[in-house]
Structure formats: C-alpha cells, structure tokens
C-alpha positions in Angstrom: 147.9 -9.1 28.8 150.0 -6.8 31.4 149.0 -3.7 29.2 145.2 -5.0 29.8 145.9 -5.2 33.0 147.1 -2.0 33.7 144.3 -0.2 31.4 141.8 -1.8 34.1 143.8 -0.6 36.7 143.8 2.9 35.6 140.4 3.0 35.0 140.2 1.5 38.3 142.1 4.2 39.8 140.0 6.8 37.6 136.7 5.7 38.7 137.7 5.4 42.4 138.9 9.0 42.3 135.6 10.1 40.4 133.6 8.7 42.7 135.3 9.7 46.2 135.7 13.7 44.6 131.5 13.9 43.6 131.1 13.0 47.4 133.4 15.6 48.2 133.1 18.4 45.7 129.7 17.0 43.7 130.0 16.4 40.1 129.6 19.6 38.8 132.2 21.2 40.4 134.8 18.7 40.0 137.4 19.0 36.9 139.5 16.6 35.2 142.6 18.0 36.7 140.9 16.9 40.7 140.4 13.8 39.1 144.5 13.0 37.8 145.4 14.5 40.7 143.3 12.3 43.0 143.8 9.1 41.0 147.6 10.2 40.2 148.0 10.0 37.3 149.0 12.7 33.8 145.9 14.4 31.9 147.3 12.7 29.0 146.7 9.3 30.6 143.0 9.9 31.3 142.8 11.6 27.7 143.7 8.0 26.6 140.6 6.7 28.1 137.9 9.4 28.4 137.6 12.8 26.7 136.0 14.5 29.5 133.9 14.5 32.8 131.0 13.5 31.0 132.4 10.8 29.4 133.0 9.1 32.4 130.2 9.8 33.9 128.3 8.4 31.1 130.6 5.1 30.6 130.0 4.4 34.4 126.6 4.7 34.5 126.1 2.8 30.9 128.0 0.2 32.7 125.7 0.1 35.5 122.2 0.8 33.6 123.9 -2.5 31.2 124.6 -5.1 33.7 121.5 -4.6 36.0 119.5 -5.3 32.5 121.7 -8.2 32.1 121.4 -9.6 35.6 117.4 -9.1 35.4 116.9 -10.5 31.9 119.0 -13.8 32.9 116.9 -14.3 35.9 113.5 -13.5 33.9 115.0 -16.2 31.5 115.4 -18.6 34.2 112.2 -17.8 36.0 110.3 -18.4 32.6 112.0 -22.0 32.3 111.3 -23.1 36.2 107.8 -21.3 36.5 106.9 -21.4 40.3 103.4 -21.8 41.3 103.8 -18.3 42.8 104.0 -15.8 40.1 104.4 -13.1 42.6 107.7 -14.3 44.4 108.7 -15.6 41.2 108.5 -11.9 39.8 110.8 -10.7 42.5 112.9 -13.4 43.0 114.2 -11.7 39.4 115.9 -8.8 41.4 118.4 -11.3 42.8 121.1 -11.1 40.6 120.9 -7.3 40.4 120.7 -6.8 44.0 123.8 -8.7 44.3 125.6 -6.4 41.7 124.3 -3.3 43.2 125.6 -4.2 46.8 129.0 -4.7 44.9 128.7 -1.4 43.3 127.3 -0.2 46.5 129.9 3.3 46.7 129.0 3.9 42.5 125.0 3.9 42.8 124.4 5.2 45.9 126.6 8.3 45.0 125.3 8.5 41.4 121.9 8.5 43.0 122.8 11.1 45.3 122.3 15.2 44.7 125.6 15.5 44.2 126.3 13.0 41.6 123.7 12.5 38.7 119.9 12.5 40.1 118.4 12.0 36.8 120.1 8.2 36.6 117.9 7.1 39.7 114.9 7.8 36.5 116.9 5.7 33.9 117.1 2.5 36.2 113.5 3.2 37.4 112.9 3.0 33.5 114.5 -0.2 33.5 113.1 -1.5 36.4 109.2 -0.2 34.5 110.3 -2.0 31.5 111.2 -5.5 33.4 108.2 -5.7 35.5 105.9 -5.2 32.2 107.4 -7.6 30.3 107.5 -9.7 33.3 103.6 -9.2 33.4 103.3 -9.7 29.8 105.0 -13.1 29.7 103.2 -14.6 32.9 99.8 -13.3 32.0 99.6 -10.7 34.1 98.6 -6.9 34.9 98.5 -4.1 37.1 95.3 -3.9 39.2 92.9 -1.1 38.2 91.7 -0.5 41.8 93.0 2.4 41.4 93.9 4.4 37.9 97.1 1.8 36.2 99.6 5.4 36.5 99.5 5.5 40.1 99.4 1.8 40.5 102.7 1.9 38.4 104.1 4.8 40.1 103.1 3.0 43.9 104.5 -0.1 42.9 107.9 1.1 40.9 108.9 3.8 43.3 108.4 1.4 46.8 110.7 -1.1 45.0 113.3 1.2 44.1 112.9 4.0 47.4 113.6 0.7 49.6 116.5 -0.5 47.6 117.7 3.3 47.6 117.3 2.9 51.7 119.3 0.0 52.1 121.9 1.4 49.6 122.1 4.7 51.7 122.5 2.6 55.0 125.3 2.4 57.1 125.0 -1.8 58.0 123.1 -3.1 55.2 121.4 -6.3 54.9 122.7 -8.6 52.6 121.1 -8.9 49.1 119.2 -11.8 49.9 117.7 -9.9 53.3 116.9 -7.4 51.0 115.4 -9.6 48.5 113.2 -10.9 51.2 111.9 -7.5 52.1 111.2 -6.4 48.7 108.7 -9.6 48.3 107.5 -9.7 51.7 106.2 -5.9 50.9 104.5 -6.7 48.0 102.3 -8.3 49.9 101.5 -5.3 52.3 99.0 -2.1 52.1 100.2 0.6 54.0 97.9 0.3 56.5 99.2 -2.7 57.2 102.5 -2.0 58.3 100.7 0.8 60.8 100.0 -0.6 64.1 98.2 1.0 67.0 97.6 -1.0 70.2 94.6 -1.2 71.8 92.9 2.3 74.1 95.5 4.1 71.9 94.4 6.7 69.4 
C-alpha cells in the first residue's frame, strides 16, 4: 500500500509541475527535464511512469475526457429512472456531476483549454458534450428545432454551454457548481435578444 501511495504522490507531484510549467513556458516549449526539475524528482523516476511529454499530456486529458463521460452518463442514468415533468431542466440537471468535477480540476482544464496548453481538447469534450445531449434527445423523445438549419442549431446550442462553463472556469471568483448549473439552465431558456435590454427614449 505505501508504494501505491507514493506512486500517486509522484504522479501528483508530476502533474502539479506539468501544469504550473504550460502556464509558464506553454506546452510546447517545456521538456521533461523542466518538469523533474520542477516536481523534483530523477528522469528515471518519471521514465517509470510516462515515456514522454505527450504521454502525459495524453493520460491527463484521457483522465479528464473519462470521468466527465462518467459523471454525465450516471446522471443521464438517474435522470432516465426519476423522469421530471421538465425534460428541459432535467437535460441539464445532467451537467451536475461534471461541473462539480471540473471545478475540482479547475487549474487542469482551464489550462489545457488555454493557448498554451492543448486547444484542440476544448473540441474532444465539446464532442462529448454533442454526443450526451443527442443521446439525451434520443432517449426522451426529443430533437433539435429546425427554425433554423439543425448545424447551427447544434453549433448555437453546444458552444453557449461550453463558452459559459469556459467563462466561469477562466474566472477569478467563480460561482459554485451548482450557481453555475443554475445559469446554464436558466439560459436555455433565453434568445439573445433577450438578455439585451434598452430602457425607454434610448436608442
């Protein structure tokens, strides 16, 4: 068990330096040699663990990419057993769980997301997020409005979901998961020109 232990811990110490050195230096100009030096530990020990850069990269955002999936599927699960009368809320009342794993890998995402990190993961977890709502859809009977061609109704209603959790992973006093939760479905809700106001004699 204590060699378990300290394997987590390295990785721990591994992943902590990864992440703090792509804000610093960005991922592609990091090495591994910044990153044993940062987390303190030999080549040969991260060796043990990953063969490269890439590696790492990859396990941490398979990590990621898996447990979001997990957290969404299990509330999909439950939302199919305890149908709502609201199918709406009910659909994203499924981002609960995940929201609550991305605020605790807050640091991770937002820096993955970032220029400096890996831009093309913000595409796999909007994949995801596709992939979730459809089935979603699917099992309640549902389908994206063609007011407009189903592409761009896709694109509209994917990209506000995730831009807005981008925002409030990108900000400096978040709201708590459950705020956030709130806004997400509240929005759903809301045209754009609804969230423009102009007062009255004003142009």
């Amino acid at each position: 068990m204590k060699h378990i232990e300290q394997n987590a811990q390295t990785q721990a110490n591994i992943k902590k330096a990864f992440i703090s050195l792509i804000n610093e230096k960005g991922f592609s100009n990091l090495t591994v040699s910044d990153i044993t030096r940062t987390a303190g530990i030999s080549r040969g020990t991260f060796y043990v663990h990953f063969t490269d850069k890439f590696a790492l990269l990859e396990h941490l955002e398979n990590t990621i990419h898996q447990s979001i999936a997990a957290a969404i599927q299990s509330n999909i699960d439950y939302a199919i057993d305890n149908t709502p009368n609201n199918k709406a809320e009910e659909l994203f009342n499924t981002f609960n769980a995940a929201l609550d794993y991305a605020d605790s890998e807050r640091e991770t995402i937002r820096t993955l997301f970032s220029e400096k990190g890996d831009p093309q993961f913000f595409n796999q977890i909007k994949d995801l997020v596709d992939d979730m709502i459809s089935s979603k859809l699917i099992a309640s009977n549902g389908h994206y409005s063609d007011i407009i061609p189903i592409d761009y109704t896709k694109q509209i209603a994917i990209y506000s979901i995730l831009n807005i959790i981008r925002h409030w992973l990108n900000k400096e006093h978040p709201e708590s998961p459950a705020e956030i939760a709130t806004i997400l479905m509240r929005s759903r809700f809301l045209a754009p020109h609804d969230l423009l106001v102009f007062d009255d004699g004003q142009a």
